[in-house]
N, C-alpha and C positions, 0 to 999 in steps of 0.2 A: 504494500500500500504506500502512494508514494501520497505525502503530505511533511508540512514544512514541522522538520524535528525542534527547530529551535522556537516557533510558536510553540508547540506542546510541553517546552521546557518550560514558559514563561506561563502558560495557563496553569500548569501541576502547581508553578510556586505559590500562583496567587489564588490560587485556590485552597493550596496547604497554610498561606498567612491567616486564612478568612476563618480554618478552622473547620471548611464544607465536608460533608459527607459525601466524597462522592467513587465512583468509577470510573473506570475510561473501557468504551468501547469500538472496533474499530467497527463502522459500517458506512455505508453512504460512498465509498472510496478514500475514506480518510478513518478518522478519529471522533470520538465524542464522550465528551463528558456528561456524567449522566451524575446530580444531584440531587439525594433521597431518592432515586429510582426515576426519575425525570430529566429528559433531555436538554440540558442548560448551554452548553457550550459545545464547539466542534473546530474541527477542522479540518475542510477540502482542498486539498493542494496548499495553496499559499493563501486559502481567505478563511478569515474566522468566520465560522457561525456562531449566530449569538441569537438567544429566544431573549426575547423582549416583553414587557405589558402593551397593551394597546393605549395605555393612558401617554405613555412617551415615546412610541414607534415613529408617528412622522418628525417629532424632534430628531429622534436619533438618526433616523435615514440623511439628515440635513448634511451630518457629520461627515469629516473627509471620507473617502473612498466606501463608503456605507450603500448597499442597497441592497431591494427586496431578494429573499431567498427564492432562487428558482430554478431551483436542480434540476424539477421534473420538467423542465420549462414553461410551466403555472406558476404562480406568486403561491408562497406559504405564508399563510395567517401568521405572523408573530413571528416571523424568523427573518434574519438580515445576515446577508454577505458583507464581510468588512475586507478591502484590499490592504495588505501592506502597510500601504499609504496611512492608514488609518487606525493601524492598531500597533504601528512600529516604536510609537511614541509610548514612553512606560504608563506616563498618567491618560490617553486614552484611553490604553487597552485597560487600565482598572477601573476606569470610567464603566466601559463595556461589560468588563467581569463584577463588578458590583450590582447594574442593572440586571443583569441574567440570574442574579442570584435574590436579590429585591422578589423578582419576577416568580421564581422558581417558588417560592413560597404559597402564592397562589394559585398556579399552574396546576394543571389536572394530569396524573402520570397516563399512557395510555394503556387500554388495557393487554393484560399479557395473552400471547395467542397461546394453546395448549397444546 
């Protein structure tokens, strides 16, 4: 799975300062971090994914290199592509890691297939 190692170095830390519960799973072609059992954070090749609330989504998108998730080539409800550009900076990307984690609290886990 090719995805950028030194993003997933930089999300472990700031997830491990925060003190989250989480996992890491590879799927999507990348990575993802999965928070209390909820998909919080990821990463495809070189962009972050990041679930977000809908109370601050179109804020966030505003942000450098920030735009709607769209893997399947549909928009995902609450999910945003960050380039590079955008999360290379330490205090964006905890900008971003904090929202996802705000978020996650509320988020609905989905349910598991048997």
């Amino acid at each position: 799975m090719a995805y950028n190692e030194v993003l997933a170095d930089k999300l472990r830390q700031a997830l491990d300062d925060r003190k989250a519960n989480y996992t890491e799973k590879q799927m999507m072609g990348g990575l993802t971090f999965m928070v209390d059992e909820k998909m919080c954070l990821g990463i495809v090749k070189d962009d972050l994914m990041a679930r977000i609330g809908p109370h601050v989504f179109e804020k966030f998108l505003k942000k450098s290199g920030a735009r709607v998730m769209d893997f399947t080539k549909r928009p995902m409800k609450g999910y945003a592509f960050i380039s590079p550009e955008g999360w290379d900076d330490d205090r964006e990307l905890a900008d971003w890691v904090d929202q996802c984690l705000v978020f996650n609290k509320e988020a609905k886990s989905s349910k598991k297939k048997n």
